[in-house]
N, C-alpha and C positions, 0 to 999 in steps of 0.2 A: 479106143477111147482117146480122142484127142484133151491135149494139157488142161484147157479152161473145163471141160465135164468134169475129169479129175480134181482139179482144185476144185471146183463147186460139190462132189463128192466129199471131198476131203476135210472142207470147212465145214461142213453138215454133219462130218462124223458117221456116212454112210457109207465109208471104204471098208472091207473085209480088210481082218486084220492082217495078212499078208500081204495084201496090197498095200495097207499102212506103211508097212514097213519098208516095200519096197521104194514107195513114193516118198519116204523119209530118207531112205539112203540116195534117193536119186535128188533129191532137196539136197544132200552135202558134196554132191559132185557138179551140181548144177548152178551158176549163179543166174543165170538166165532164166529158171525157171523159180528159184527161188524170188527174186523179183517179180514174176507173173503170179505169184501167191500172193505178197504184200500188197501188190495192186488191186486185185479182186475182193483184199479184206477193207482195202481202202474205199473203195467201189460199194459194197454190201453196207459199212456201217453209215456211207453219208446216203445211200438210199433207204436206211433204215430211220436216220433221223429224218427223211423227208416226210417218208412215211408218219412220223409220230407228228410232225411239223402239221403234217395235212389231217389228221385228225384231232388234232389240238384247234387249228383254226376251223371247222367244223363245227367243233362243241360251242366256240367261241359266237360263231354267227348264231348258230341255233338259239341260244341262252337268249337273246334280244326280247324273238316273241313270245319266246316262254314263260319272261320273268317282268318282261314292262310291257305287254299290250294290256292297254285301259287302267293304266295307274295313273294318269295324269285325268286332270280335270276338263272338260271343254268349255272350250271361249266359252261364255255366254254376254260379253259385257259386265259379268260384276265377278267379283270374289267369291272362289266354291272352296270350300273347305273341305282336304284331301277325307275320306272316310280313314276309319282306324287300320280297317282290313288292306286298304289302298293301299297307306304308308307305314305296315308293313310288307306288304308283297315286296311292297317299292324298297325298302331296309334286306331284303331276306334277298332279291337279287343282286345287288351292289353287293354284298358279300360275300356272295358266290361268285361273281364277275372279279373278285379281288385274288378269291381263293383260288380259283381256275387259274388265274394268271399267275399267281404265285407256282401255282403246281406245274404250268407249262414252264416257267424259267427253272424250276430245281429239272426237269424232265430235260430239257436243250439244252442246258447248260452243266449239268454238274457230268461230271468226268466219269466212267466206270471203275470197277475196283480198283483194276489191273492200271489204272491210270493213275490212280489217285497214289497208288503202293509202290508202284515198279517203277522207281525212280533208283537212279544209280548214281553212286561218287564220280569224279572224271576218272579216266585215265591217265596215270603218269608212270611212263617206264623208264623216262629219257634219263633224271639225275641217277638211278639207281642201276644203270645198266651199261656195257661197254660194247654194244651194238652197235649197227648202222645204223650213225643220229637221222639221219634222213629216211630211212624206215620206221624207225619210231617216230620220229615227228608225223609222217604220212600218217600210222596207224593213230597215236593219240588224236590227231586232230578230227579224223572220220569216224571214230568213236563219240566224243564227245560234240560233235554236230550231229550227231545221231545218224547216222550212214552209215548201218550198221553192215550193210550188203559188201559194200567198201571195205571195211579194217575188219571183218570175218577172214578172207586169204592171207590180210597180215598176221592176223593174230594164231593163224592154224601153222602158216610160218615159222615165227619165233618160238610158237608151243615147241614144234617140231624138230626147232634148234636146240632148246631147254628147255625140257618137258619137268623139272624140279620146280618149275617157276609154278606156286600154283595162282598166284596171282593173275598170272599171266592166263592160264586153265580159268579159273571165273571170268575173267570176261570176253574170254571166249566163248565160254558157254554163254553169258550173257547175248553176242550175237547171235550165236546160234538158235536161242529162246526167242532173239526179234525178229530174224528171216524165218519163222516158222519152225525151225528143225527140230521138234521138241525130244525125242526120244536120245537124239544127241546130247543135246542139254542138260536131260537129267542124269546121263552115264557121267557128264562132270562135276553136276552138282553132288551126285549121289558118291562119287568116288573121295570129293574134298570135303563132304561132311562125316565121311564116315573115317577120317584122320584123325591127327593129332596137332594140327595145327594151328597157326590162330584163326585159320578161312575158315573153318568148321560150322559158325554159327552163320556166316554169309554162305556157303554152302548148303544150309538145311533152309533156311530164307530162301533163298534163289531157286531152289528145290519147287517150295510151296506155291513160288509165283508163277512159275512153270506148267501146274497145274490150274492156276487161277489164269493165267494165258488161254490157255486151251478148253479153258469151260468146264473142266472136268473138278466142282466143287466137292467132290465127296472125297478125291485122293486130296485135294486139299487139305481140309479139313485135319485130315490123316496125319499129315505133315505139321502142319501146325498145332495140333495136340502135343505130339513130340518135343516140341523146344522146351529146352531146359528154362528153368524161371531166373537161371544166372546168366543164361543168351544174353545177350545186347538187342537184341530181337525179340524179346519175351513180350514186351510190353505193345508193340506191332502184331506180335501175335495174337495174342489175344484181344486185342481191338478187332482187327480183319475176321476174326473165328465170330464174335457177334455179328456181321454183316453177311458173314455170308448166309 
């Protein structure tokens, strides 16, 4: 099975769970192929919106003769006055024409969960830290342009240097959750929520999103019942638990 079957297995959720795994651990040795994952997801979602593009503008043409053929009056040289039935036919499709259209721009335009949620603070190691400033600067700045494929080897670095940092451990995991690696992801979410630190409540957050990543709403959910209503995350929680 060459890589692109694989990921296309693997994004559909039709990988045997071993194979899962293994293709997750080959995800944290690989940035090469981890790249060829985000590009395929990149690939699926703007064929998806084309998809929805092309049958939004379908319903759009159709609606024409549907909703105004013989609404209007014909010439005759004088003044016809529309029938009642006419204008409203003529009232009830402009409405619908307004409504459609409204529904295509919430539909192309409004962001997914996981978009709308999985928004992160920047990174900043550099004043709090007596590192190599030019690794750190490397890593905050491909962090926060989002390149996350980039400051993933620095951040597994510094972990690896100082593994007490758990700062440093979230947004690791945070890359790890962008380049696809989810199983990784959650062994750090899962590990600095189940502390005593102050990560704890971005911990069990980061957790939920993880699974809101991956499509998998019901371990969501899971997660999200969990926070405490003293979280800093409580009130995000339970917004997102209505939507989904």
């Amino acid at each position: 099975m060459n890589n692109t079957e694989k990921i296309d297995r693997y994004l559909r959720g039709e990988l045997p769970e071993a194979d899962k795994n293994a293709f997750e651990a080959e995800l944290n040795q690989s940035l090469d192929l981890a790249a060829e994952l985000a590009l395929q997801k990149d690939m699926e979602q703007f064929l998806r919106k084309q998809d929805r593009r092309a049958a939004l503008k379908g319903q759009l043409e159709n609606m024409g003769p549907e909703f105004f053929q013989n609404t209007a009056p014909k010439e005759t040289g004088r003044i016809v006055p529309l029938r009642r039935n006419q204008t409203m036919r003529w009232v009830i499709g402009l409405a619908a024409t307004i409504a459609l259209v409204l529904v295509a721009r919430f539909l192309l335009f409004q962001p997914d969960l996981y978009e709308q949620y999985g928004q992160y603070p920047p990174l900043a190691m550099i004043e709090k830290s007596n590192a190599a400033q030019d690794n750190l600067a490397a890593m905050e700045s491909a962090f926060n342009q989002k390149d996350y494929a980039k400051a993933l080897p620095l951040l597994q670095a510094y972990v690896q240097e100082k593994p007490e940092d758990l700062q440093a451990q979230l947004y690791l995991g945070i890359c790890l959750l962008e380049t696809g690696k989810y199983a990784a992801a959650r062994d750090l979410f899962t590990n600095i929520s189940s502390g005593e630190s102050s990560f704890v409540d971005y911990g069990q957050w980061y957790l939920a999103l993880s699974y809101l990543k991956e499509g998998n709403k019901t371990e969501c959910r899971k997660v999200l019942q969990q926070v405490p209503a003293e979280s800093e995350f409580a009130q995000k929680a339970q917004d997102l638990l209505k939507r989904l």
